[in-house]
C-alpha positions in Angstrom: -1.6 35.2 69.0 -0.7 33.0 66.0 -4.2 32.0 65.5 -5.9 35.0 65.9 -3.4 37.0 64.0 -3.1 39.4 67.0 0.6 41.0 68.0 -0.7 42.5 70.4 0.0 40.2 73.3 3.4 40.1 72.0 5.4 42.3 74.6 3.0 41.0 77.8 4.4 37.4 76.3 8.1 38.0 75.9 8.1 40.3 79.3 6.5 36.6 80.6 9.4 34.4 78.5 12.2 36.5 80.0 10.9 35.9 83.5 10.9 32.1 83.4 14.5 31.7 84.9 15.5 29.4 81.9 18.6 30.7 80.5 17.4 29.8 76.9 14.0 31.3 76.7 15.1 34.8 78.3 17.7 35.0 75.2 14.9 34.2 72.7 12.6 36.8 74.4 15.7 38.6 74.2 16.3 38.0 70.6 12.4 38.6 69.8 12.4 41.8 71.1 15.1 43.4 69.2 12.8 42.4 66.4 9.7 42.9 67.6 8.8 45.0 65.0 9.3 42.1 62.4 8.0 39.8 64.6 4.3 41.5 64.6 4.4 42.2 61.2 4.9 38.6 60.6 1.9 37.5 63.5 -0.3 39.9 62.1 0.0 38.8 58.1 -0.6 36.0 56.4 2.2 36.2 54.2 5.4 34.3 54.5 8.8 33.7 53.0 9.1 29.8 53.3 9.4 29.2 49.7 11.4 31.9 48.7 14.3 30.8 52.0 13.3 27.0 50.5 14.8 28.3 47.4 17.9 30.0 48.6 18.7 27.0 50.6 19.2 24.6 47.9 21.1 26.8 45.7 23.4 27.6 48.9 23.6 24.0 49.6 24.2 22.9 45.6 26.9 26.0 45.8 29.0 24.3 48.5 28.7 21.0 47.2 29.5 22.0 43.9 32.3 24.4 44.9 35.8 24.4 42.6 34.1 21.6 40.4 31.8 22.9 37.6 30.7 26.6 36.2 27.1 27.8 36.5 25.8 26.3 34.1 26.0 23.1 35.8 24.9 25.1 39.0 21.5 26.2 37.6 21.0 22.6 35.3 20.9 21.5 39.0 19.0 24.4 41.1 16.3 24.0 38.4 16.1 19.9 38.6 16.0 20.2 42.4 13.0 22.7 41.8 11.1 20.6 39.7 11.6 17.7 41.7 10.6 19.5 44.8 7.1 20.8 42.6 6.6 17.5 41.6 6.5 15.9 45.5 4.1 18.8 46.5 1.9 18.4 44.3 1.3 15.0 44.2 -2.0 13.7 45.7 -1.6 12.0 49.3 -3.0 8.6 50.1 -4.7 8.2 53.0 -3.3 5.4 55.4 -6.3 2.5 56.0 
């Protein structure tokens, strides 16, 4: 499904998951389903939020860190450092193991 960007295997898959006996998968075919709609939207495009969640991560986790101890000023001097620092380690070039 994933690679051919095709949802519409999904419900045949989850009807599948749910039937395994395994307590955990039959709650995440649960859980899918409710969302199934999101779910196949997200199979079927090639768009994603990863950066934008990456993002709202480290200002949630600089927010509790940080919490009682400075004003947002501080708060963003830091959001935008970690930012930067995370641009700079994508971007630099990889060297290839010999």
């Amino acid at each position: 499904m994933l690679d051919t960007r095709d949802a519409a295997p999904l419900p045949e898959w989850l009807d599948d998951l749910a039937n395994t006996g395994l307590a955990l998968l039959t709650g995440l075919a649960g859980a899918l389903r409710e969302d199934r709609h999101a779910v196949a939207q997200g199979i079927a495009t090639a768009y994603n939020s990863g950066v934008n969640e990456g993002r709202i991560t480290d200002v949630k986790l600089q927010k509790r860190l940080m919490a009682g101890r400075a004003g947002v000023s501080l708060l963003r001097h830091r959001v935008v450092l970690i930012a930067h620092l995370r641009r700079r380690y994508v971007d630099r070039p990889t060297v290839s193991p010999r």
